[in-house]
py3Dmol code that shows the C-alpha trace and the ligand (Angstrom):
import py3Dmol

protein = """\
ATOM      1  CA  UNK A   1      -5.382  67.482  15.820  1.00  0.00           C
ATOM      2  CA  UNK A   2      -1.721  67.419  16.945  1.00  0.00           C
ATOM      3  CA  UNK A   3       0.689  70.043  15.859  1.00  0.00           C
ATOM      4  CA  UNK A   4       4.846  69.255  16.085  1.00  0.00           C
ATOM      5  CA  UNK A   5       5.973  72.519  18.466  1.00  0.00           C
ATOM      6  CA  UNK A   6       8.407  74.680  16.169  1.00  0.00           C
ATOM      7  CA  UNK A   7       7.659  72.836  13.427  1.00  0.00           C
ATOM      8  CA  UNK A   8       7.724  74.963  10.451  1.00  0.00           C
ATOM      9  CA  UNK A   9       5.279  75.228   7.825  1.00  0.00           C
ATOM     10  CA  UNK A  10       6.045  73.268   4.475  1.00  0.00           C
ATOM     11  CA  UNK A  11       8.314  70.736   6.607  1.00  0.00           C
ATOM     12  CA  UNK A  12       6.272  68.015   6.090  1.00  0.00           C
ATOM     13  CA  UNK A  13       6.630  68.392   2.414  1.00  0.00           C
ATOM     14  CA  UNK A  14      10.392  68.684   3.058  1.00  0.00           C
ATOM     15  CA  UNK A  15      10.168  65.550   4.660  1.00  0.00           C
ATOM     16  CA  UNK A  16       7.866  63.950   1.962  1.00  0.00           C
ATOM     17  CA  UNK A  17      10.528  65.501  -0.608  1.00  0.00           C
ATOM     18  CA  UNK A  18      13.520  63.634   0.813  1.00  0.00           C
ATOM     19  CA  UNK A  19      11.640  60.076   1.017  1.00  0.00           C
ATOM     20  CA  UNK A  20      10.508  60.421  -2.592  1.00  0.00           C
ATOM     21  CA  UNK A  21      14.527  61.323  -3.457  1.00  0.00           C
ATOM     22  CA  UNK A  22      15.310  58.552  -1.677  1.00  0.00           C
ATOM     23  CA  UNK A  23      12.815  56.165  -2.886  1.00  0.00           C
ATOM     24  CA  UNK A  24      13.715  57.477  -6.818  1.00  0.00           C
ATOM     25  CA  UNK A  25      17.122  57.241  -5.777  1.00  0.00           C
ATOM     26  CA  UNK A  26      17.370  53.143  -4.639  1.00  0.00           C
ATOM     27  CA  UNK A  27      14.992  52.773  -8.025  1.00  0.00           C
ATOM     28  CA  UNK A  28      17.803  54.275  -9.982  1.00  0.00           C
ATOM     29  CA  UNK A  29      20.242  51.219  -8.168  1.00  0.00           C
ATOM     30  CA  UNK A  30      18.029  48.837  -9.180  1.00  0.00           C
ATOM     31  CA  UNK A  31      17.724  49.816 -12.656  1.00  0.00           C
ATOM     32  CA  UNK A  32      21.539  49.697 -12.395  1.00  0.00           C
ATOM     33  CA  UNK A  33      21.592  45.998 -11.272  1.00  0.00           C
ATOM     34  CA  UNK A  34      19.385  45.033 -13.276  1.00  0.00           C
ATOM     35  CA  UNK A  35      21.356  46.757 -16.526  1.00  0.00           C
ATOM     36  CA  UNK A  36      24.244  44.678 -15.305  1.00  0.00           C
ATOM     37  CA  UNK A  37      22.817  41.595 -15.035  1.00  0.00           C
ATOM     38  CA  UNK A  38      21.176  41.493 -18.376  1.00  0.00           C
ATOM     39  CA  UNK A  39      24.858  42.368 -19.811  1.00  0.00           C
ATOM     40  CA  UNK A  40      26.309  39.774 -17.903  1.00  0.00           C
ATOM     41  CA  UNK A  41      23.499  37.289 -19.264  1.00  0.00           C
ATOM     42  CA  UNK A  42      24.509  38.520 -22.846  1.00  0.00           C
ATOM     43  CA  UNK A  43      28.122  37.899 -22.228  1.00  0.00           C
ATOM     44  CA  UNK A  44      27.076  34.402 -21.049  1.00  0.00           C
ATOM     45  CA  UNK A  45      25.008  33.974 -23.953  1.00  0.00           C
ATOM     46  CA  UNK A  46      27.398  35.190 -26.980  1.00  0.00           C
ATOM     47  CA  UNK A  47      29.942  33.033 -24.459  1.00  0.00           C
ATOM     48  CA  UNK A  48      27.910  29.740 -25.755  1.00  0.00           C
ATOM     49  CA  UNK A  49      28.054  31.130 -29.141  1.00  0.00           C
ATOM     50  CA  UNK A  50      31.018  31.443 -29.179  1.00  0.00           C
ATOM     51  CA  UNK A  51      31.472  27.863 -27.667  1.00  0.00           C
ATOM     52  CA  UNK A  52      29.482  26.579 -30.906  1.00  0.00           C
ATOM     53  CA  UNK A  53      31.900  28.802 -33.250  1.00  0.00           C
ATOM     54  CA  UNK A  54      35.226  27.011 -32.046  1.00  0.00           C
ATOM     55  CA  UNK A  55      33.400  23.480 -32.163  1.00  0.00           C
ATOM     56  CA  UNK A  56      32.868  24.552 -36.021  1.00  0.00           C
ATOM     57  CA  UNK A  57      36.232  25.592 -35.916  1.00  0.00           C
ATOM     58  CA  UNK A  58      37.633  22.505 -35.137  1.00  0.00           C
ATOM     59  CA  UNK A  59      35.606  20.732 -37.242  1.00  0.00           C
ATOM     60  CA  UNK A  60      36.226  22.845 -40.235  1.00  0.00           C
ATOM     61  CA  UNK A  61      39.843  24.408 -40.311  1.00  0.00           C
ATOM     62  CA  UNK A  62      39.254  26.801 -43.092  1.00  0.00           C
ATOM     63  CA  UNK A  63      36.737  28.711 -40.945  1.00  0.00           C
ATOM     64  CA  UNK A  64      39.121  29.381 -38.373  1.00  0.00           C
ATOM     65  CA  UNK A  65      40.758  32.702 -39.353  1.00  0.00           C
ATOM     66  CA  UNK A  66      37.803  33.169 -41.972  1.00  0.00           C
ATOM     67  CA  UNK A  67      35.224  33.829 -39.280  1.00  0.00           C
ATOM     68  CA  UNK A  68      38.092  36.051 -37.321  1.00  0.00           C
ATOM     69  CA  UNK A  69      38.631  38.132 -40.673  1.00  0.00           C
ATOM     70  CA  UNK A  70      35.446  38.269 -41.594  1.00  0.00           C
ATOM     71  CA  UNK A  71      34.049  39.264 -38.115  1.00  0.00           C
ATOM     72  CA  UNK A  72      36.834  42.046 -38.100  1.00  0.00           C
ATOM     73  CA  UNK A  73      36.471  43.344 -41.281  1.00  0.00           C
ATOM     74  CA  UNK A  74      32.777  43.593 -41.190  1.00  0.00           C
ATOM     75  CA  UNK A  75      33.222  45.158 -37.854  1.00  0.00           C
ATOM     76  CA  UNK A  76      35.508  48.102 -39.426  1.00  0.00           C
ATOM     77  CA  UNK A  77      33.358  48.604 -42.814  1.00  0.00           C
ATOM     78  CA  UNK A  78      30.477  49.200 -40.688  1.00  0.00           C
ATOM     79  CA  UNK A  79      32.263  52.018 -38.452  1.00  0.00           C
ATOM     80  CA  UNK A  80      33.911  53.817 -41.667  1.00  0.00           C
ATOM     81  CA  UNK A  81      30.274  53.819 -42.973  1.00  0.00           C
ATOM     82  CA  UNK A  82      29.414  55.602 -39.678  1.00  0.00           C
ATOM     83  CA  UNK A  83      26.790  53.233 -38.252  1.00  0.00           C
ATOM     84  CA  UNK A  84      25.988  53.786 -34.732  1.00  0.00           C
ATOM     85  CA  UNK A  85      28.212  51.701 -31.980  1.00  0.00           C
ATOM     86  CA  UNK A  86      25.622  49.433 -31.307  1.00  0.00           C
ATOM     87  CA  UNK A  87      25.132  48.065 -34.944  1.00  0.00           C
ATOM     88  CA  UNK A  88      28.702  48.037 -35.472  1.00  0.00           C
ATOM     89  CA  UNK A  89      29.112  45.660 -32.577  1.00  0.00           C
ATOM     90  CA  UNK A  90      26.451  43.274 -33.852  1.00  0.00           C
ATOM     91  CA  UNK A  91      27.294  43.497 -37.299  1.00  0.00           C
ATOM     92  CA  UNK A  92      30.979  42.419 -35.667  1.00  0.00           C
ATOM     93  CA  UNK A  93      29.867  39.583 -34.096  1.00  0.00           C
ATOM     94  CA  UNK A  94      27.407  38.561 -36.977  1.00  0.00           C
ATOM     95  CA  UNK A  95      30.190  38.506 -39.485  1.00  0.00           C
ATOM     96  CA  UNK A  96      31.961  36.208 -36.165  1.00  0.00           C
ATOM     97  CA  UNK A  97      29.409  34.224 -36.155  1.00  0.00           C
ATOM     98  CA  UNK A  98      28.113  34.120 -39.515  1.00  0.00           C
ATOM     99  CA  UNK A  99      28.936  30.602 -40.708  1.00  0.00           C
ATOM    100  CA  UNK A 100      27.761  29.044 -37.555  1.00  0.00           C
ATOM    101  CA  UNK A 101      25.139  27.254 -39.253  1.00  0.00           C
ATOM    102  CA  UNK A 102      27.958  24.879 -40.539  1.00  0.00           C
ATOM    103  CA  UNK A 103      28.029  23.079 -37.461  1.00  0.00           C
ATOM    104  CA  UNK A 104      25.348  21.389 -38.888  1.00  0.00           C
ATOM    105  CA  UNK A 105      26.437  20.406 -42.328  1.00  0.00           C
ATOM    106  CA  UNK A 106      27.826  16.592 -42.580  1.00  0.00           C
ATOM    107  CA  UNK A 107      31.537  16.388 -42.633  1.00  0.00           C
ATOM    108  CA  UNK A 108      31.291  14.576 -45.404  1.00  0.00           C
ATOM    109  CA  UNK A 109      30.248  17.774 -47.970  1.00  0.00           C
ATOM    110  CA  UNK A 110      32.123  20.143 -45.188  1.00  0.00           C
ATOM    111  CA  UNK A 111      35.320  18.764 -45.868  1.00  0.00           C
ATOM    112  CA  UNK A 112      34.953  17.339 -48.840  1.00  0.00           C
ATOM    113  CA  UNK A 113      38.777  18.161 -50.696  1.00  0.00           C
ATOM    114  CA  UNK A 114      37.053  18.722 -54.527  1.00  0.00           C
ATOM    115  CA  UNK A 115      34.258  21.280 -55.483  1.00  0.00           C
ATOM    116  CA  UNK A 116      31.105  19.877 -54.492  1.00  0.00           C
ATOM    117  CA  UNK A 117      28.207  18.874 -56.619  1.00  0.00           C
ATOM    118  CA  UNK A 118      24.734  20.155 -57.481  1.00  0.00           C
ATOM    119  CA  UNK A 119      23.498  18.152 -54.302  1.00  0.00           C
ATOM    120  CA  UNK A 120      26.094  18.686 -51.812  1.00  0.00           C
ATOM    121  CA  UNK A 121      25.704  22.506 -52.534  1.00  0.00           C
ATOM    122  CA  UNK A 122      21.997  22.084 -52.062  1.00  0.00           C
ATOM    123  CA  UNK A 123      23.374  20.646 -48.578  1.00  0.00           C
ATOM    124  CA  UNK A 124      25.699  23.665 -47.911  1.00  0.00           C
ATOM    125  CA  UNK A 125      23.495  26.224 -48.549  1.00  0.00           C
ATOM    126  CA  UNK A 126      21.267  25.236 -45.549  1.00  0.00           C
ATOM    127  CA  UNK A 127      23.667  27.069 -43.269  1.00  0.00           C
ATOM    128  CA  UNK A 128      22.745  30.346 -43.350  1.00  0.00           C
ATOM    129  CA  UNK A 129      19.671  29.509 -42.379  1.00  0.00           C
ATOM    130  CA  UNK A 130      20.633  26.625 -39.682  1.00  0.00           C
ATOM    131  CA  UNK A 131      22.974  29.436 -38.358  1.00  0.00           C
ATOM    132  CA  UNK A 132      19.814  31.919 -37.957  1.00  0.00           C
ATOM    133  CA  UNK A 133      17.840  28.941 -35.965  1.00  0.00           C
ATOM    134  CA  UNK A 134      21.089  28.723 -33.934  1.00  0.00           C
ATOM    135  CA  UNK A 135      21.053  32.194 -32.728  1.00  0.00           C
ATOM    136  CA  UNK A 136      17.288  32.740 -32.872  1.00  0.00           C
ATOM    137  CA  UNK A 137      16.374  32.348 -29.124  1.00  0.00           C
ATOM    138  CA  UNK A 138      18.599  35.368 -27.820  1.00  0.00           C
ATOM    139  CA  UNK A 139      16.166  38.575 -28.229  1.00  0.00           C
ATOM    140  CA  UNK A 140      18.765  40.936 -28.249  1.00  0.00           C
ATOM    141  CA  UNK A 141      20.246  39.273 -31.398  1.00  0.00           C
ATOM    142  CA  UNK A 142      17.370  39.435 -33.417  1.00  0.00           C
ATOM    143  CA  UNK A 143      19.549  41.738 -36.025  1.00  0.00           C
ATOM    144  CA  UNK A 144      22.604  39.816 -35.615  1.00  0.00           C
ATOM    145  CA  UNK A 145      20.224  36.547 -36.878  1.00  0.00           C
ATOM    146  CA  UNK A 146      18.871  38.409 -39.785  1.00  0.00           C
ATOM    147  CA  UNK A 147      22.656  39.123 -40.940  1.00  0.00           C
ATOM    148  CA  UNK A 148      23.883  35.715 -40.578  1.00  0.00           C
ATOM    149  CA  UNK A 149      20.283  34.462 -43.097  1.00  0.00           C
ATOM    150  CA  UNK A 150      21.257  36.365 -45.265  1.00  0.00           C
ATOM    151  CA  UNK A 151      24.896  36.980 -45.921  1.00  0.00           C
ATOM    152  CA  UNK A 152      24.887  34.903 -49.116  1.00  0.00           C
ATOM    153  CA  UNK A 153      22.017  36.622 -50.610  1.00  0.00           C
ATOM    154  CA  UNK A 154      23.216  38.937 -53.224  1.00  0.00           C
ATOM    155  CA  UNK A 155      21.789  42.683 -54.634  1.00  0.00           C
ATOM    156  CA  UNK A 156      20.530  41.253 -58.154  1.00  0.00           C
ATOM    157  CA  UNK A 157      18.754  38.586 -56.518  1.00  0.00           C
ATOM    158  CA  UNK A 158      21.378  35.486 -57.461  1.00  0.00           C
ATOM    159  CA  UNK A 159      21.850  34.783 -53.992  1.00  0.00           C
ATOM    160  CA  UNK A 160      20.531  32.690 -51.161  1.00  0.00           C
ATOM    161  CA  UNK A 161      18.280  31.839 -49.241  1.00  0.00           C
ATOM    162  CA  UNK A 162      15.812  34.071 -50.262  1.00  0.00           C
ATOM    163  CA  UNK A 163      16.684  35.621 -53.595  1.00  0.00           C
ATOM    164  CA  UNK A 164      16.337  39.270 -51.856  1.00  0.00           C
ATOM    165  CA  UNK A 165      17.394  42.399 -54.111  1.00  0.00           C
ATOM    166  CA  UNK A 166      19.478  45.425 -53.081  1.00  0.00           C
ATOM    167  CA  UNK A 167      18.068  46.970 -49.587  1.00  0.00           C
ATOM    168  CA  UNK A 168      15.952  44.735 -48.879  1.00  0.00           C
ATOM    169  CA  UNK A 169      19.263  42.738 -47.832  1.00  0.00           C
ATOM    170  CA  UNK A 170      20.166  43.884 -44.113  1.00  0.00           C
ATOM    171  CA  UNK A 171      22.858  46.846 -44.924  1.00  0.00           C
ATOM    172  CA  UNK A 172      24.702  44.133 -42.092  1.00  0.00           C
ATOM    173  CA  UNK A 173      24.754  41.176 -44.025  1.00  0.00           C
ATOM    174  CA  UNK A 174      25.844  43.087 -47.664  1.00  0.00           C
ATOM    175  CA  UNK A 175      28.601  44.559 -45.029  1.00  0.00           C
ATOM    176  CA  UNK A 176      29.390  40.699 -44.224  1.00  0.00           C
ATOM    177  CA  UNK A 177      29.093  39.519 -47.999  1.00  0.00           C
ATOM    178  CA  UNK A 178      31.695  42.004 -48.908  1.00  0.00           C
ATOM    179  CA  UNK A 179      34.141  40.853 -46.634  1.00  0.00           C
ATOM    180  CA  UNK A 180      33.039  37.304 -46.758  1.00  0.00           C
ATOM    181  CA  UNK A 181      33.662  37.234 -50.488  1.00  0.00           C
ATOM    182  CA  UNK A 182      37.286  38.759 -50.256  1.00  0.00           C
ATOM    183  CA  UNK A 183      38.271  36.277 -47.572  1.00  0.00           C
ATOM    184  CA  UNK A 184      36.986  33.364 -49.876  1.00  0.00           C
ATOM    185  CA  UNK A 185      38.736  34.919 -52.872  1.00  0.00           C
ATOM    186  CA  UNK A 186      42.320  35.293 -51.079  1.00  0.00           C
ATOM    187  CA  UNK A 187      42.011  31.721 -49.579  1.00  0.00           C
ATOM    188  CA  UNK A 188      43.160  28.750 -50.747  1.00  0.00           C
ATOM    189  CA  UNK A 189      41.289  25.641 -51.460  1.00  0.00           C
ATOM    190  CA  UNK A 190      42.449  21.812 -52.281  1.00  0.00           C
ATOM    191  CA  UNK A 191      40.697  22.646 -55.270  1.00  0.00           C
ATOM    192  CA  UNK A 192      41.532  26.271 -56.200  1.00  0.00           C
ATOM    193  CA  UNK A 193      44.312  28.402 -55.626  1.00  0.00           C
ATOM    194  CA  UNK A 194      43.842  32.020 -53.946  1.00  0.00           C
ATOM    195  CA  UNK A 195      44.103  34.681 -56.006  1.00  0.00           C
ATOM    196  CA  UNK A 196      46.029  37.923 -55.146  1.00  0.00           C
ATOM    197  CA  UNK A 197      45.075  40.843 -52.965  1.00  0.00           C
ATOM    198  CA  UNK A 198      45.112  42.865 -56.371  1.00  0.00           C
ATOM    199  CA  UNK A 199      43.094  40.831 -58.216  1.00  0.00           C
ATOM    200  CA  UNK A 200      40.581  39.875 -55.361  1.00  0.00           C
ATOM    201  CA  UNK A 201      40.170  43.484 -55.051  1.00  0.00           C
ATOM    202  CA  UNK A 202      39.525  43.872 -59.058  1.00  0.00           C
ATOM    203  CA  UNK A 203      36.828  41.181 -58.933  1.00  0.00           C
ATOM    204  CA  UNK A 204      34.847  42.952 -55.972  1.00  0.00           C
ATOM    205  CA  UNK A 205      34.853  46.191 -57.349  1.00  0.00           C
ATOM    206  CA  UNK A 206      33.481  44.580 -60.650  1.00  0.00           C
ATOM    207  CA  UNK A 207      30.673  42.967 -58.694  1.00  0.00           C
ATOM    208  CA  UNK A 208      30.221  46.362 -56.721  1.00  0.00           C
ATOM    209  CA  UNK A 209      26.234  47.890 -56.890  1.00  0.00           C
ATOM    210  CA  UNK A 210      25.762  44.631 -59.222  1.00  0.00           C
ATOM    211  CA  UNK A 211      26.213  41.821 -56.685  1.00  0.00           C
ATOM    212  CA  UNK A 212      27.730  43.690 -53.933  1.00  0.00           C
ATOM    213  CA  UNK A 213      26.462  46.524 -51.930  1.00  0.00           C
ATOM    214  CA  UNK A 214      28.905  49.668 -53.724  1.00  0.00           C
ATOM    215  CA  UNK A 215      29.146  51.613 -50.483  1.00  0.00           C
ATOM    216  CA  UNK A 216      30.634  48.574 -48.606  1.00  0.00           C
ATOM    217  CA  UNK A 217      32.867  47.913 -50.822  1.00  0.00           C
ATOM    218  CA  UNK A 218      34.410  51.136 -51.122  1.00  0.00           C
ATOM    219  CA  UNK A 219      34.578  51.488 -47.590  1.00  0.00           C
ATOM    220  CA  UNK A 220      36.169  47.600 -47.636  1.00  0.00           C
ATOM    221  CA  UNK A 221      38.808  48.171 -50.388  1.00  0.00           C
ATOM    222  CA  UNK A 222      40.187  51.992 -48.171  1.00  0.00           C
ATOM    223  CA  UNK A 223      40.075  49.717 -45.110  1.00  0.00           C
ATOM    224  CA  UNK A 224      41.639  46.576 -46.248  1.00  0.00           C
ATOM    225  CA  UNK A 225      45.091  48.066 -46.896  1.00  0.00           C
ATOM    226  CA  UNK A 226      45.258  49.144 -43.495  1.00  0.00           C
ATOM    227  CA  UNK A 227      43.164  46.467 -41.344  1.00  0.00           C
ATOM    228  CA  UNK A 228      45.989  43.556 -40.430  1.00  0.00           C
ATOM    229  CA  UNK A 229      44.728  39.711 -39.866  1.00  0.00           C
ATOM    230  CA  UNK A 230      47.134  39.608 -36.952  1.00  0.00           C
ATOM    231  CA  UNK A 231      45.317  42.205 -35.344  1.00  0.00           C
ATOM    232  CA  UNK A 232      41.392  41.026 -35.907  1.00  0.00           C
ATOM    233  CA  UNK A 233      39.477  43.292 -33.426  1.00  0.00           C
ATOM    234  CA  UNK A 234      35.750  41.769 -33.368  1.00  0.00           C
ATOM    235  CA  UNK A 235      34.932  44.529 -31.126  1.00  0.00           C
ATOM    236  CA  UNK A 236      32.261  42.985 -28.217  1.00  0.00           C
ATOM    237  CA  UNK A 237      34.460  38.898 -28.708  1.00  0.00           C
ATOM    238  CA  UNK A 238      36.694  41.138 -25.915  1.00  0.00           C
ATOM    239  CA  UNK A 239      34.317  41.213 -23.929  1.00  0.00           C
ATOM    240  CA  UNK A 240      33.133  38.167 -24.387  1.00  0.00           C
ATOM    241  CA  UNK A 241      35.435  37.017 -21.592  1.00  0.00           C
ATOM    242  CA  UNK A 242      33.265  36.037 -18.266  1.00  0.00           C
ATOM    243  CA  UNK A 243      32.534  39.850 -16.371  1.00  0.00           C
ATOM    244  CA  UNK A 244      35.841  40.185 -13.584  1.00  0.00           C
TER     245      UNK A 244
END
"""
ligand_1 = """\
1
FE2
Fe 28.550 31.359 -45.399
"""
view = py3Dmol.view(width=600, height=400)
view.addModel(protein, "pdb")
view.setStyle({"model": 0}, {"cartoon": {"style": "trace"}})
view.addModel(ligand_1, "xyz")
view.setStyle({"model": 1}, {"stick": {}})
view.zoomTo()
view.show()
């Protein structure tokens, strides 16, 4: 058996060291490319998305700076409640996206300018659930499609489309409710005139741990008088901007 001249014992397993270093080393590049191309996927994905939220948009002008607000304000009520980054991004872009399922209402009940009747409601309140089918493919959304089912369903089990009661509601979509409910209540509509900031306010903290989640809506009504509409931060819609 040959044996390297000078060769000192335990070399071999110095050499055997180094290779395996190496070897771990180019796996930890790869696991690196491969992290960056699944968040540049993502960003192409919520990209569509958000394709599909601007064709609503221009289809139905009151949902313009409603799904801005809404996606903002959710965003912040789910940080002052001290949720972990991750869920506050997707509850940001849920609340952004959580009307979606409009695209596929009929114009005719969308923007219809007087309240709608029994059957055109029946018609509207498909969209939470058209919205969830909408976003359903992408995996890593799975949460974000559970929030946007269920942001009309409300904690005494009036809401839609599942009647759920109190935590069995995603704590996301009673974050989205909350703000989704102000925005609605402060808007104006041909058919009913906003009410005030004050009284908006009144009328969720009435509905609080009845309709309303209580938490989120203390956290809303702290953040509300700080949080400005020209300044919506959605968090993750920044980076929803193709990778540079
Ligand atoms: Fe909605």
């Amino acid at each position: 058996m040959a044996t390297r001249v000078g060769a000192a014992p335990g070399d071999d397993l110095t050499v055997a060291y180094r290779r395996l270093n190496a070897a771990y080393q180019q796996t930890l590049r790869y696991a690196e490319d491969v992290r960056r191309l699944y968040q540049q996927v993502q960003r192409a994905i919520y990209q569509s998305l958000l394709g599909l939220a601007n064709a609503l948009e221009a289809k139905d002008a009151y949902t313009r700076g409603h799904s801005e607000r809404v996606g903002a304000w959710s965003r912040g009520v789910a940080a002052a409640l001290g949720l972990p980054p991750g869920d506050v991004d997707m509850i940001g872009q849920a609340g952004l996206l959580h009307d979606i399922g409009k695209i596929g209402i009929p114009e005719a009940v969308l923007r219809k300018p007087a309240a709608l009747d029994a059957e055109e409601w029946s018609v509207m309140r498909n969209h939470p659930l058209i919205g969830a089918q909408i976003v359903a493919p992408f995996d890593f959304f799975a949460g974000g499609a559970l929030m946007i089912r269920h942001h009309h369903e409300r904690l005494d089990g009036s809401g839609y489309p599942d009647g759920l009661t109190g935590d069995e509601i995603p704590l996301g979509a009673r974050i989205i409710a909350v703000a989704d409910v102000y925005d609605a209540l402060t808007s104006s509509r041909p058919y009913r005139v906003a009410l005030s900031h004050a009284t908006a306010i009144e009328r969720l903290t009435s509905e609080a741990g009845r309709t309303l989640d209580d938490d989120a809506v203390a956290e809303f009504v702290g953040l509300i008088q700080t949080l400005s509409t020209a300044k919506t931060d959605v968090g993750p819609r920044s980076a929803l901007h193709p990778p540079r």
